[in-house]
PQR file of N, CA, C, O and H, with PARSE charges and radii, in Angstrom:
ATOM      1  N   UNK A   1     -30.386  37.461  18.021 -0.4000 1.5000
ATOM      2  CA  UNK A   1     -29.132  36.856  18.451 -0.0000 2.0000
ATOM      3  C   UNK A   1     -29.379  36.065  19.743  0.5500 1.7000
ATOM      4  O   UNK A   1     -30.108  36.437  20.662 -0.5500 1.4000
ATOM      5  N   UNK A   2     -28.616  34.829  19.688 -0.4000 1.5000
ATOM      6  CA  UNK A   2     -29.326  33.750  20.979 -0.0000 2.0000
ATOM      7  C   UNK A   2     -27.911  34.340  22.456  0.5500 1.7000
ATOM      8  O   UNK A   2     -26.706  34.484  22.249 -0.5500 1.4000
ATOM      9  H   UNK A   2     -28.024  34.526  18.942  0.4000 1.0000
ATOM     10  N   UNK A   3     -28.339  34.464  23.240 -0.4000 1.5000
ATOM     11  CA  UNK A   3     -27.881  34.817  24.853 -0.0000 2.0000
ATOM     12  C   UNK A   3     -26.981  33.493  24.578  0.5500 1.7000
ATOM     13  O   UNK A   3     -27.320  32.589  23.814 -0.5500 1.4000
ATOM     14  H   UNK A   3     -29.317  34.347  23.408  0.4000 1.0000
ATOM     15  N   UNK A   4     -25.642  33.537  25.415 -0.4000 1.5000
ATOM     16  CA  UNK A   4     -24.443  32.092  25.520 -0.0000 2.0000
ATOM     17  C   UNK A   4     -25.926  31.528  27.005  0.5500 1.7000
ATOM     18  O   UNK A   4     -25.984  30.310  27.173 -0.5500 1.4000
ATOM     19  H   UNK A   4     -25.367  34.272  26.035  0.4000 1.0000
ATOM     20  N   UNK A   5     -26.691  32.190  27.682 -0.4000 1.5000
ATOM     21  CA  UNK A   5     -27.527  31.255  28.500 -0.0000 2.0000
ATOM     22  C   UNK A   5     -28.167  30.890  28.078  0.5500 1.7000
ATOM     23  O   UNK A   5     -28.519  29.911  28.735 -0.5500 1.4000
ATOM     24  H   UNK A   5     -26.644  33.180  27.546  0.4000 1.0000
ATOM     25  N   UNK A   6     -28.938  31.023  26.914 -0.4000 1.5000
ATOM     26  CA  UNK A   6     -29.787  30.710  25.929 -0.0000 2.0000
ATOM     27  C   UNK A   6     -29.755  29.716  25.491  0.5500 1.7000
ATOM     28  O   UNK A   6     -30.676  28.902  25.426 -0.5500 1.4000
ATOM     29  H   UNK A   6     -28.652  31.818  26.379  0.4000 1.0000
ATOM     30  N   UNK A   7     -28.361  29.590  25.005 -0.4000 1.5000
ATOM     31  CA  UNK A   7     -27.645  28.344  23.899 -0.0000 2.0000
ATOM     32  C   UNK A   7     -27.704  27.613  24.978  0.5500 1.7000
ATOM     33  O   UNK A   7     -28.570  26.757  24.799 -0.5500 1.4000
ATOM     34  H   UNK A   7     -27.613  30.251  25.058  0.4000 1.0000
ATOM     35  N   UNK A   8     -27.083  27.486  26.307 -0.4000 1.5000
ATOM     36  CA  UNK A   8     -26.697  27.018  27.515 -0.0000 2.0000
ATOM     37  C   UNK A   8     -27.942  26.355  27.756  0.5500 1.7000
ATOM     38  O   UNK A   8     -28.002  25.166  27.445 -0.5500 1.4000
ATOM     39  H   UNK A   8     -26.379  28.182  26.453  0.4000 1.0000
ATOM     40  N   UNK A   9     -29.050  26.967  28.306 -0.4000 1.5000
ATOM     41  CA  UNK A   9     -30.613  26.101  28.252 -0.0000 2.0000
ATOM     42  C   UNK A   9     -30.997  24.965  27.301  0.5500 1.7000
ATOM     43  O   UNK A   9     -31.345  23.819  27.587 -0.5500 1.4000
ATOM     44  H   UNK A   9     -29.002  27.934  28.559  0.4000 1.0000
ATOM     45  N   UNK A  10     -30.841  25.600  25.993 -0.4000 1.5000
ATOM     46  CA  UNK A  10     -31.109  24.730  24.886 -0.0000 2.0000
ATOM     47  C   UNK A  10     -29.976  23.424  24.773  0.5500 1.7000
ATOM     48  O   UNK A  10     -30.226  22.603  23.890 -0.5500 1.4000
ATOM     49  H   UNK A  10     -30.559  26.530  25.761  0.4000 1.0000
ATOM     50  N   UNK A  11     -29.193  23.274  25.310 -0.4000 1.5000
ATOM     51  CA  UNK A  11     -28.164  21.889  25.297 -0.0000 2.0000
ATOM     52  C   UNK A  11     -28.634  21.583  26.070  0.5500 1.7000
ATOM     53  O   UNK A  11     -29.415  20.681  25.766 -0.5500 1.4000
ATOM     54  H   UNK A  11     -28.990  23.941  26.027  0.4000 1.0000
ATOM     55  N   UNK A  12     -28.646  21.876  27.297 -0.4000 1.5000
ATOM     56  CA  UNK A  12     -29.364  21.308  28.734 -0.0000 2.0000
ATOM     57  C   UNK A  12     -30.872  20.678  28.243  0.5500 1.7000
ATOM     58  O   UNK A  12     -31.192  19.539  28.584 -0.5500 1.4000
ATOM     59  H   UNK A  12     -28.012  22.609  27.544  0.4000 1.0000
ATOM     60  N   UNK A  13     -31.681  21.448  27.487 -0.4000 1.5000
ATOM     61  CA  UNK A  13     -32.788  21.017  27.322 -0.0000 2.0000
ATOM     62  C   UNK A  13     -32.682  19.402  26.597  0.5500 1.7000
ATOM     63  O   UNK A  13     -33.483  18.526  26.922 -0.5500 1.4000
ATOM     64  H   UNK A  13     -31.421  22.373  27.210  0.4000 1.0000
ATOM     65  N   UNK A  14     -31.827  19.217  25.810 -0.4000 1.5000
ATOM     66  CA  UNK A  14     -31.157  18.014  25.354 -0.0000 2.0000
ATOM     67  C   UNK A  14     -31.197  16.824  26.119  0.5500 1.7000
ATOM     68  O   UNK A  14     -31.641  15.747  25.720 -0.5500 1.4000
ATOM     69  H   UNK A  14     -31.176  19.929  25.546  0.4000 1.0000
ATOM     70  N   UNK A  15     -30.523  17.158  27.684 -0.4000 1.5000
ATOM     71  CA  UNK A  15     -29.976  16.100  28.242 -0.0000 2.0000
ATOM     72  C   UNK A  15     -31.351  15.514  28.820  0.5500 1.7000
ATOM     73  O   UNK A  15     -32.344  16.180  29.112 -0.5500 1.4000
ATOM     74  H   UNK A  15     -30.163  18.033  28.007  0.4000 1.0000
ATOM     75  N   UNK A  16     -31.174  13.916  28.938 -0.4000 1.5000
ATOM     76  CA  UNK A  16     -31.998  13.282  29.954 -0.0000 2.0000
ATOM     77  C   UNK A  16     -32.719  14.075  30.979  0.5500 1.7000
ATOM     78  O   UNK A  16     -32.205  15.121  31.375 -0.5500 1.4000
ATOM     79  H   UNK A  16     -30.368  13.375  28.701  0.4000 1.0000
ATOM     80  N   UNK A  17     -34.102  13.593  31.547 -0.4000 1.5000
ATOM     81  CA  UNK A  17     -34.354  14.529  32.731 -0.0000 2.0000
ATOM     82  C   UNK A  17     -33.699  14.546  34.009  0.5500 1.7000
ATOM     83  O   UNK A  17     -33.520  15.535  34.720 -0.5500 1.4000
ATOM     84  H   UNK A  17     -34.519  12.743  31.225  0.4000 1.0000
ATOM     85  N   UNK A  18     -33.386  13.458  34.215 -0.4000 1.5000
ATOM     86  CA  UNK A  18     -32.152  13.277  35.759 -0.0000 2.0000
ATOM     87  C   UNK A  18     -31.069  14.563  35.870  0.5500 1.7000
ATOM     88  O   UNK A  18     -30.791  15.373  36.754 -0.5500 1.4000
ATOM     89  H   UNK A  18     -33.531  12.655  33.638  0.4000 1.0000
ATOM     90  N   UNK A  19     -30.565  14.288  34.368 -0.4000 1.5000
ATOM     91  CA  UNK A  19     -29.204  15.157  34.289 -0.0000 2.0000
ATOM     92  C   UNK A  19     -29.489  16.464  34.636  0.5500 1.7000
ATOM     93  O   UNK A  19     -28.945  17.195  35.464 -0.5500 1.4000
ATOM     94  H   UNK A  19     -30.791  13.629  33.649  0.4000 1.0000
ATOM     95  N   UNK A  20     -30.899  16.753  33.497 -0.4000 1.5000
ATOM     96  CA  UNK A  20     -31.643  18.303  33.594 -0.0000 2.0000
ATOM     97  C   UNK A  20     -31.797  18.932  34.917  0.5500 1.7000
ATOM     98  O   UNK A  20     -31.652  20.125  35.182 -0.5500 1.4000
ATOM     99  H   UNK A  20     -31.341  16.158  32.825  0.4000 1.0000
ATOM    100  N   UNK A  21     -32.182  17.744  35.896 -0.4000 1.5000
ATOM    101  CA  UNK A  21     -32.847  18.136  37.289 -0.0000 2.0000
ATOM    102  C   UNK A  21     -31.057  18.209  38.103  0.5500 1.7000
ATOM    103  O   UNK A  21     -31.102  18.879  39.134 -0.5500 1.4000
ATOM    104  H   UNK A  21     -32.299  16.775  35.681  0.4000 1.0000
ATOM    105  N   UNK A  22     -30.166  17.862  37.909 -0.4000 1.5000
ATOM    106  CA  UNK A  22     -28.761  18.061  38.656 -0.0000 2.0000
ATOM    107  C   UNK A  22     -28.439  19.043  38.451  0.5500 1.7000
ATOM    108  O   UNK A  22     -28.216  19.814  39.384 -0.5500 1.4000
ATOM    109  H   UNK A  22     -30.129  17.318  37.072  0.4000 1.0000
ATOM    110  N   UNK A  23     -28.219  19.572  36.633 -0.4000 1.5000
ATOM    111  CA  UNK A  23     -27.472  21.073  36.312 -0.0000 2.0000
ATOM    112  C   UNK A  23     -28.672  21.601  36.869  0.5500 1.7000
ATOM    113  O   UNK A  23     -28.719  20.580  37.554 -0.5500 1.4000
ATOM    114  H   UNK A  23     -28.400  18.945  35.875  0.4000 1.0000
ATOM    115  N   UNK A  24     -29.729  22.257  37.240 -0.4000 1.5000
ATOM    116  CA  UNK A  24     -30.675  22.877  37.830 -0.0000 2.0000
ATOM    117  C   UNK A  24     -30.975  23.003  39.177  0.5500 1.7000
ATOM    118  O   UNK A  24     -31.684  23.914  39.603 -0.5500 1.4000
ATOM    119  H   UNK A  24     -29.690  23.087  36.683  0.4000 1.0000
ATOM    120  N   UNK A  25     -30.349  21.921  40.055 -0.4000 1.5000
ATOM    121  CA  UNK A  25     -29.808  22.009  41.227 -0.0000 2.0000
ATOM    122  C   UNK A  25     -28.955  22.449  41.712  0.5500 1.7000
ATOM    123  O   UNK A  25     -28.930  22.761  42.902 -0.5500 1.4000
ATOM    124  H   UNK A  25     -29.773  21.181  39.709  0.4000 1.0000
ATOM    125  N   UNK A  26     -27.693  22.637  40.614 -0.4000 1.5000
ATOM    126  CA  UNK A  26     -26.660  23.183  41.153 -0.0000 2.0000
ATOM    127  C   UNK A  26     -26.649  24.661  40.314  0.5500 1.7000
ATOM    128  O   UNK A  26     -25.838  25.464  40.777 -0.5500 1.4000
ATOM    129  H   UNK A  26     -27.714  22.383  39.647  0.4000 1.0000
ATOM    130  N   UNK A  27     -27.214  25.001  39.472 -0.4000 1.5000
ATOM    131  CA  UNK A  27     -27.245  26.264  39.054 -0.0000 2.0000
ATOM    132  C   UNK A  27     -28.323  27.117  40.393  0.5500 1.7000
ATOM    133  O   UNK A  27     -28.366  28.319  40.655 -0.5500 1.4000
ATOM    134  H   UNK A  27     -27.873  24.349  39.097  0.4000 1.0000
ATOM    135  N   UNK A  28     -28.958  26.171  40.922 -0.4000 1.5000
ATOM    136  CA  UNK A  28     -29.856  27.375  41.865 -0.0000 2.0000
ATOM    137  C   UNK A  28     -28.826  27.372  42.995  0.5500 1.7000
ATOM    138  O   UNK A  28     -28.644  28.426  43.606 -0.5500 1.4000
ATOM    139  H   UNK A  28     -28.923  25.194  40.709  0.4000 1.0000
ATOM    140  N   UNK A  29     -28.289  26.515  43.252 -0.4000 1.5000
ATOM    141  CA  UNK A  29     -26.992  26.302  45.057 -0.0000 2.0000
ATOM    142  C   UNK A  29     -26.262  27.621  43.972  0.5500 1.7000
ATOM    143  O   UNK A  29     -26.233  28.689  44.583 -0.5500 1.4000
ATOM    144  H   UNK A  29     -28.437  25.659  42.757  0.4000 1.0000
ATOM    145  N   UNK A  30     -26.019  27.664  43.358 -0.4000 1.5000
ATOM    146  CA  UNK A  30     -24.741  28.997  42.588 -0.0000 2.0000
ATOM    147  C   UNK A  30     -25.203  30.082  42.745  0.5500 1.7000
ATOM    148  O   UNK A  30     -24.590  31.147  42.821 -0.5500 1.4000
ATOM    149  H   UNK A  30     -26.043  26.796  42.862  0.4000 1.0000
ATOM    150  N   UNK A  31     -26.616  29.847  42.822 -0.4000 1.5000
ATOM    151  CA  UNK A  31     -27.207  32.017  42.547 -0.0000 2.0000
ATOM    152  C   UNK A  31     -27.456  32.048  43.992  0.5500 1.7000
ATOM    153  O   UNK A  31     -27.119  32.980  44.721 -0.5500 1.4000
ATOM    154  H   UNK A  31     -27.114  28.982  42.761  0.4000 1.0000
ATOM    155  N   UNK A  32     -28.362  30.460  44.557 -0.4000 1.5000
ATOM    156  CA  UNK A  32     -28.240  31.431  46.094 -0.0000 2.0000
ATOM    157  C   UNK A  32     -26.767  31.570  46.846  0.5500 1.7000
ATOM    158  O   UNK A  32     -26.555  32.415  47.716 -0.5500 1.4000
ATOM    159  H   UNK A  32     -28.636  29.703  43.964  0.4000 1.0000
ATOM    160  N   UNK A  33     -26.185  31.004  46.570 -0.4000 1.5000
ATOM    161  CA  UNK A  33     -24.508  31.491  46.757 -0.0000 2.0000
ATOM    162  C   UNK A  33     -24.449  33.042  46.395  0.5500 1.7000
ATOM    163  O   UNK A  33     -24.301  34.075  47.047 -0.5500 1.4000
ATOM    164  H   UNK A  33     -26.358  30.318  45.864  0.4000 1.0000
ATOM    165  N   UNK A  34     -24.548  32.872  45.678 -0.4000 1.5000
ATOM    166  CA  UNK A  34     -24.290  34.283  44.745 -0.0000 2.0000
ATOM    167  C   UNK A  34     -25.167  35.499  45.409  0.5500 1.7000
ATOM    168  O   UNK A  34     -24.896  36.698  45.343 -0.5500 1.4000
ATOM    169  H   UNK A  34     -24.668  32.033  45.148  0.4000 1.0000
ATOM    170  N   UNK A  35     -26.075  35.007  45.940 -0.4000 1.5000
ATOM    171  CA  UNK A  35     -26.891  36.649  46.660 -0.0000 2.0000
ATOM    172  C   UNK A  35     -26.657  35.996  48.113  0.5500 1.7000
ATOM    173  O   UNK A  35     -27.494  36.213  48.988 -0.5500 1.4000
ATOM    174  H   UNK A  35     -26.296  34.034  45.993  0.4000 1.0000
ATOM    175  N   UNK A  36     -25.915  35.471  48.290 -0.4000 1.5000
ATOM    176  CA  UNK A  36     -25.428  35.575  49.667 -0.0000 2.0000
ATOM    177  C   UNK A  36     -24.266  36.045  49.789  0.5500 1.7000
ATOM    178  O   UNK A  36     -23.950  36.708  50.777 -0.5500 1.4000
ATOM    179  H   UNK A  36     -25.234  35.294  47.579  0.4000 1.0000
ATOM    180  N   UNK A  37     -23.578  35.823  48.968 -0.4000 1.5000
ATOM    181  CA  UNK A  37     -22.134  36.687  49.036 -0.0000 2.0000
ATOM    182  C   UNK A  37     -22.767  38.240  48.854  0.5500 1.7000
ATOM    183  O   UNK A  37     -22.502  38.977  49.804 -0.5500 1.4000
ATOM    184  H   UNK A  37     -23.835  35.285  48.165  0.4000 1.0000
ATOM    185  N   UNK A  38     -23.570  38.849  47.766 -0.4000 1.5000
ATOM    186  CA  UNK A  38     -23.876  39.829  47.649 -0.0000 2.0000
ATOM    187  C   UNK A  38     -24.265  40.795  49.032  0.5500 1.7000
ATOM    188  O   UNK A  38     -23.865  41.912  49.360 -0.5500 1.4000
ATOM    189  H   UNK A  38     -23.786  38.250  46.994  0.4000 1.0000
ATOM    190  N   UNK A  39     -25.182  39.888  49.650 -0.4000 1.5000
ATOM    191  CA  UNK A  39     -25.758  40.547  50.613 -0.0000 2.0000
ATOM    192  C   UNK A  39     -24.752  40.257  51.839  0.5500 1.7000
ATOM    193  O   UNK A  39     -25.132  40.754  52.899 -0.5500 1.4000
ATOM    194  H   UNK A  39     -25.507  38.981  49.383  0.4000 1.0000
ATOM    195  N   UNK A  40     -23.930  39.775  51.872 -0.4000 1.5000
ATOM    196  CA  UNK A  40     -22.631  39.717  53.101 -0.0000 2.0000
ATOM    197  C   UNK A  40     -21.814  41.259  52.763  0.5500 1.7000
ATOM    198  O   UNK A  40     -21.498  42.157  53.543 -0.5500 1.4000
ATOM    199  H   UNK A  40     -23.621  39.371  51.011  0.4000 1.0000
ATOM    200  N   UNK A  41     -21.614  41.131  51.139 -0.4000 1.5000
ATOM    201  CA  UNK A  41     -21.091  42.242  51.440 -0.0000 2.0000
ATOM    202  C   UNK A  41     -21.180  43.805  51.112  0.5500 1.7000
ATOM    203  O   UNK A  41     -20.367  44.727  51.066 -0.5500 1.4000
ATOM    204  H   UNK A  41     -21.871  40.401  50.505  0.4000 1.0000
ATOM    205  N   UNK A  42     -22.705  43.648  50.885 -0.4000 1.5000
ATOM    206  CA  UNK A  42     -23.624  44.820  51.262 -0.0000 2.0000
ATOM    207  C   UNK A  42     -24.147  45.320  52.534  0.5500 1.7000
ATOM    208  O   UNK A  42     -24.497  46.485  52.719 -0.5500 1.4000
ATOM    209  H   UNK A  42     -23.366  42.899  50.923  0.4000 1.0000
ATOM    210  N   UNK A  43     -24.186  44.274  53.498 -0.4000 1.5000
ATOM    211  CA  UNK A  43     -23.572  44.241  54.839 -0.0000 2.0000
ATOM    212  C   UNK A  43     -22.495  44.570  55.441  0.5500 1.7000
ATOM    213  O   UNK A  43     -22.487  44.873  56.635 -0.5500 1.4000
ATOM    214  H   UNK A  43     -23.902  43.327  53.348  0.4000 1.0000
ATOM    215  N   UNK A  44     -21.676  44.559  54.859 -0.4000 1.5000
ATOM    216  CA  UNK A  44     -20.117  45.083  55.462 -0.0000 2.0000
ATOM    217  C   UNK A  44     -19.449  45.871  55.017  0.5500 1.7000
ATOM    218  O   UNK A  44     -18.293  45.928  55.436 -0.5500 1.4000
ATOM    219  H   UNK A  44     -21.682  44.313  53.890  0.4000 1.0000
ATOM    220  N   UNK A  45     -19.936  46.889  53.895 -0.4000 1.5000
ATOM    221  CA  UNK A  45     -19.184  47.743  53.733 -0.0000 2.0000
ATOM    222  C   UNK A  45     -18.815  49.175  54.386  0.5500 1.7000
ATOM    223  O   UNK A  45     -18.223  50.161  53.946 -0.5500 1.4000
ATOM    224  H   UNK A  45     -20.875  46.843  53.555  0.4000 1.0000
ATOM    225  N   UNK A  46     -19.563  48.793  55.921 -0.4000 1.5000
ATOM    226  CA  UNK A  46     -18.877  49.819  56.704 -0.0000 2.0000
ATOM    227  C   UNK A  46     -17.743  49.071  57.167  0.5500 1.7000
ATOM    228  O   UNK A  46     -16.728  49.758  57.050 -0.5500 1.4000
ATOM    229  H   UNK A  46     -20.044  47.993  56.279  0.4000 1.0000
ATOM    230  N   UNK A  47     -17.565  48.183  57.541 -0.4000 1.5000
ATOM    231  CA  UNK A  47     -16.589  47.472  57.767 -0.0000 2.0000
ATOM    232  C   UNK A  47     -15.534  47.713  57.147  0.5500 1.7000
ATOM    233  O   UNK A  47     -14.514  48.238  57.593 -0.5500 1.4000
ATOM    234  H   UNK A  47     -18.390  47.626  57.636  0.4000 1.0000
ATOM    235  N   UNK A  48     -15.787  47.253  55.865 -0.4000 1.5000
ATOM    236  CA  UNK A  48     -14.426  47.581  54.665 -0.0000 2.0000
ATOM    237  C   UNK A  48     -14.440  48.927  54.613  0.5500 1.7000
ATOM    238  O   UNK A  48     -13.371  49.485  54.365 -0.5500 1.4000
ATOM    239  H   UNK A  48     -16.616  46.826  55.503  0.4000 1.0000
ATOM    240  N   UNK A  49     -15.360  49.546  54.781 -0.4000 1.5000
ATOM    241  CA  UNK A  49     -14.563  51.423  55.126 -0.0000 2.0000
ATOM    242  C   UNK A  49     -13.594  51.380  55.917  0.5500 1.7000
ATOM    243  O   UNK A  49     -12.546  52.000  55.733 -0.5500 1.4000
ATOM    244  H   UNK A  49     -16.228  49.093  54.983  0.4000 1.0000
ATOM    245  N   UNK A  50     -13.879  50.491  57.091 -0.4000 1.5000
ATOM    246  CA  UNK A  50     -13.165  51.003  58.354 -0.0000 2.0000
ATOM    247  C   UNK A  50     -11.858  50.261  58.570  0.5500 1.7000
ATOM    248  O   UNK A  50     -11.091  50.373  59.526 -0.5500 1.4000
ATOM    249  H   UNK A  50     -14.730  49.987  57.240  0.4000 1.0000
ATOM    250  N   UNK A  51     -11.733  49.362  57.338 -0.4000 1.5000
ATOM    251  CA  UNK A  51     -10.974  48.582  57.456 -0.0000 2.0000
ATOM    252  C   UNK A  51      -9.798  49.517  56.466  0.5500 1.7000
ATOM    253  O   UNK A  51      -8.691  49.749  56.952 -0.5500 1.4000
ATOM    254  H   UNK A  51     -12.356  49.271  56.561  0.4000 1.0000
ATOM    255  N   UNK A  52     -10.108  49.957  55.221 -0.4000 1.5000
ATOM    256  CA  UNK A  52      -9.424  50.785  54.414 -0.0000 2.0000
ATOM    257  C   UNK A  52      -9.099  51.848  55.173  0.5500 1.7000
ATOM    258  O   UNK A  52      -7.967  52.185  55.520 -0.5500 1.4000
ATOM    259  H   UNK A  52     -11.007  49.769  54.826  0.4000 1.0000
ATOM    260  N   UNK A  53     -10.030  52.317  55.397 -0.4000 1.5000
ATOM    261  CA  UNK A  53      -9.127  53.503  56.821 -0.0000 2.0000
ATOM    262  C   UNK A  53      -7.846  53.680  57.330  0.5500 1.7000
ATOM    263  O   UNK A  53      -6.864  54.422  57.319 -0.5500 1.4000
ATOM    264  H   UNK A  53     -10.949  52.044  55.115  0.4000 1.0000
ATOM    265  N   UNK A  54      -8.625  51.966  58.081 -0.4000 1.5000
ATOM    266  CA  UNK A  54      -7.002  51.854  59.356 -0.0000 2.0000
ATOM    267  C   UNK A  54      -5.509  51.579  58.466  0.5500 1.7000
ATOM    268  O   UNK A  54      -4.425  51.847  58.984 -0.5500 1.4000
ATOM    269  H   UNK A  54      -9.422  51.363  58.089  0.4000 1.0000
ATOM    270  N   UNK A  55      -5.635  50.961  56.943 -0.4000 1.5000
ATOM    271  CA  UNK A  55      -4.876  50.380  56.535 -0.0000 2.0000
ATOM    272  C   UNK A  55      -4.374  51.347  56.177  0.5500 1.7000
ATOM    273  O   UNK A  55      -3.175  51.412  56.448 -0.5500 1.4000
ATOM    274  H   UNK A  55      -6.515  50.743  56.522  0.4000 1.0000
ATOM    275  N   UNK A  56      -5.031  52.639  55.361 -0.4000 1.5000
ATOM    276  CA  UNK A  56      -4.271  53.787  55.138 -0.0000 2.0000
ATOM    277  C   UNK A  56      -3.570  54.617  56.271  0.5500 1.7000
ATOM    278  O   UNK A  56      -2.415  55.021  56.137 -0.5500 1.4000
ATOM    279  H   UNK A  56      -6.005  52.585  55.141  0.4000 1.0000
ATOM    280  N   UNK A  57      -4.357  54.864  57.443 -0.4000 1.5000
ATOM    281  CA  UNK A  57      -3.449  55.268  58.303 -0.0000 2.0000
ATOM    282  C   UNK A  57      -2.213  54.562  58.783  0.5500 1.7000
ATOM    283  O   UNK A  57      -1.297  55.207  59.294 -0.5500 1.4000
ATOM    284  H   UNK A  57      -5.295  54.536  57.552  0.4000 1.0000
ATOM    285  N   UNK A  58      -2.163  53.385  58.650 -0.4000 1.5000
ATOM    286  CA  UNK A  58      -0.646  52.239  59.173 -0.0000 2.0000
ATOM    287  C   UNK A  58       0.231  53.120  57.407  0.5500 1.7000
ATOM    288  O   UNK A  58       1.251  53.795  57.550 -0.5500 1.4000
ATOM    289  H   UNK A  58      -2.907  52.861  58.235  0.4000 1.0000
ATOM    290  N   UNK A  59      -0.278  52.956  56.248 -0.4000 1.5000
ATOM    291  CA  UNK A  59       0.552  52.976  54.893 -0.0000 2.0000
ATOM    292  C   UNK A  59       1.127  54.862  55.887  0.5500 1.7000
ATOM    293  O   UNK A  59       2.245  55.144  56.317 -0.5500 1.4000
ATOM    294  H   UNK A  59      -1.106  52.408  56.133  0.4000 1.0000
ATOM    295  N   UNK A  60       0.147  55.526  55.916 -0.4000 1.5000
ATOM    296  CA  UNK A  60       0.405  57.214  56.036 -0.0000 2.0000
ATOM    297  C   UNK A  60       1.586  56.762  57.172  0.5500 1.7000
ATOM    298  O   UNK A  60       2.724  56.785  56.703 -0.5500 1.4000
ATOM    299  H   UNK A  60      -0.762  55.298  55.567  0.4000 1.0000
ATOM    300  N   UNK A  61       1.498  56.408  58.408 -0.4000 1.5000
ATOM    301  CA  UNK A  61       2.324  56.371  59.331 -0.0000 2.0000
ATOM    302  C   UNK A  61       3.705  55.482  59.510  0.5500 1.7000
ATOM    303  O   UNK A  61       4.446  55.285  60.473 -0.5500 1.4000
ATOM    304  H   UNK A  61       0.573  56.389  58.789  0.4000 1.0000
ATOM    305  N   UNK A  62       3.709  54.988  57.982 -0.4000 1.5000
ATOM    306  CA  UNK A  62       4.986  53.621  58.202 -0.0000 2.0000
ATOM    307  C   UNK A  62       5.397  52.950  58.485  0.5500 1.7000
ATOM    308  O   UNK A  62       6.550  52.574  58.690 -0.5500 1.4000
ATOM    309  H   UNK A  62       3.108  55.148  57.200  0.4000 1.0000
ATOM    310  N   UNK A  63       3.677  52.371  58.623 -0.4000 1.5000
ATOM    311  CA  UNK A  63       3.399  50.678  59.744 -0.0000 2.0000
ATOM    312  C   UNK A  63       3.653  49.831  59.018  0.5500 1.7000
ATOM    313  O   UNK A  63       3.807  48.755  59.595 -0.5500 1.4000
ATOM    314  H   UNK A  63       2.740  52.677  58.456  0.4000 1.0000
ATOM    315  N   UNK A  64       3.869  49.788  57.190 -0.4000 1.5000
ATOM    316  CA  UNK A  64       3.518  49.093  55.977 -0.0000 2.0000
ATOM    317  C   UNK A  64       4.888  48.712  55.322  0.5500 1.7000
ATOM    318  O   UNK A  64       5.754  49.425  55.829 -0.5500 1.4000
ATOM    319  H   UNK A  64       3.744  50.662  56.721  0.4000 1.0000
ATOM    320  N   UNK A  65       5.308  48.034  54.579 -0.4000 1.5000
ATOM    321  CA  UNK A  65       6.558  47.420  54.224 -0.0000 2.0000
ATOM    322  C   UNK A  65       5.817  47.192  52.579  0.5500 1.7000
ATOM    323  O   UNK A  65       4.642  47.220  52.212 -0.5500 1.4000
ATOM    324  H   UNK A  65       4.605  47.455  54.167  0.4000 1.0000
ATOM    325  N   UNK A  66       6.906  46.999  51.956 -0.4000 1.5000
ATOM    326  CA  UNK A  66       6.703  47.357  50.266 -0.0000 2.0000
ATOM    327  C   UNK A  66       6.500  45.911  50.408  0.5500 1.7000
ATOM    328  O   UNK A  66       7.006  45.310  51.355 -0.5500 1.4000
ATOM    329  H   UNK A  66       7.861  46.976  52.253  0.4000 1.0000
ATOM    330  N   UNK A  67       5.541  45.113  49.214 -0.4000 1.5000
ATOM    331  CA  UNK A  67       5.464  43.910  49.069 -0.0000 2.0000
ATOM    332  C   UNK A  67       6.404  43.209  48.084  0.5500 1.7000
ATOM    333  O   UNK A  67       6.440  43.750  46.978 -0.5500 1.4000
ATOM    334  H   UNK A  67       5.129  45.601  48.445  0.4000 1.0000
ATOM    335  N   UNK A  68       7.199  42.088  48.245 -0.4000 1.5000
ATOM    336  CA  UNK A  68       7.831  41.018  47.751 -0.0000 2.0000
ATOM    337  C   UNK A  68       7.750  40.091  47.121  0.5500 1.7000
ATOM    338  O   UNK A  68       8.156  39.047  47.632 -0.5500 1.4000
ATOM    339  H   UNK A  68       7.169  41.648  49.143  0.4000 1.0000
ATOM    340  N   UNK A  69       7.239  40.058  45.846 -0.4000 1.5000
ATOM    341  CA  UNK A  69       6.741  39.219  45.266 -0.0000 2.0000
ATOM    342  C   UNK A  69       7.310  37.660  45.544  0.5500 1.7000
ATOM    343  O   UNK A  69       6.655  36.657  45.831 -0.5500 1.4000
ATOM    344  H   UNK A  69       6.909  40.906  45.432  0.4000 1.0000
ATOM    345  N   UNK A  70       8.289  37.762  45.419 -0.4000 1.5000
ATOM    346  CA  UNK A  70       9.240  36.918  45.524 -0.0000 2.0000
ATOM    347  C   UNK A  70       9.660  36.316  47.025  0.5500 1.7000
ATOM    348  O   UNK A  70      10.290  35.307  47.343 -0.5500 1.4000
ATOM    349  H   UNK A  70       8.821  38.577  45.186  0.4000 1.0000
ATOM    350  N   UNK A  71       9.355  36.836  47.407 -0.4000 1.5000
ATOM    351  CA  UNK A  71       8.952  36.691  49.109 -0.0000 2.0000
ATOM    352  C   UNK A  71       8.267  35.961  49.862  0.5500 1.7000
ATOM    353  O   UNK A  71       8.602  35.599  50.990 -0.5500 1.4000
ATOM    354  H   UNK A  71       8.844  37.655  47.149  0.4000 1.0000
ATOM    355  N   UNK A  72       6.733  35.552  48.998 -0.4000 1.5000
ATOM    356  CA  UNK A  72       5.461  34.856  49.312 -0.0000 2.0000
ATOM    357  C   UNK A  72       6.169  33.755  49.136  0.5500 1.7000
ATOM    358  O   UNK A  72       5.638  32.652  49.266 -0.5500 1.4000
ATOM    359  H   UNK A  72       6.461  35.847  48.082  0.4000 1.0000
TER
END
């Protein structure tokens, strides 16, 4: 059974080489995107502990107001 990246390569393999060399430029800017977000926030998840924390203590203490959809 062919991978949808598979099929995805094989059309690409199709196109002109210019084109080939653009989708391949911007598919690598996407993954190193992509393990940079990863590693930001494999980096910060003490942060977002500490951030869930405080937010639960404001919800526990009745710092927090019900949200409004209709409001935004």
């Amino acid at each position: 059974m062919e991978t949808l990246l598979e099929r995805a390569f094989a059309e690409a393999s199709k196109l002109p080489k210019a084109e080939q060399d653009v989708l391949a430029t911007r598919l690598l800017a996407e993954l190193a995107v992509e393990d940079d977000f990863d590693r930001a926030i494999a980096g910060s998840a003490h942060k977002l502990s500490r951030l869930a924390e405080q937010a639960l203590a404001e919800f526990r203490g009745g710092m927090t107001e019900k949200l409004d959809p209709d409001r935004l």
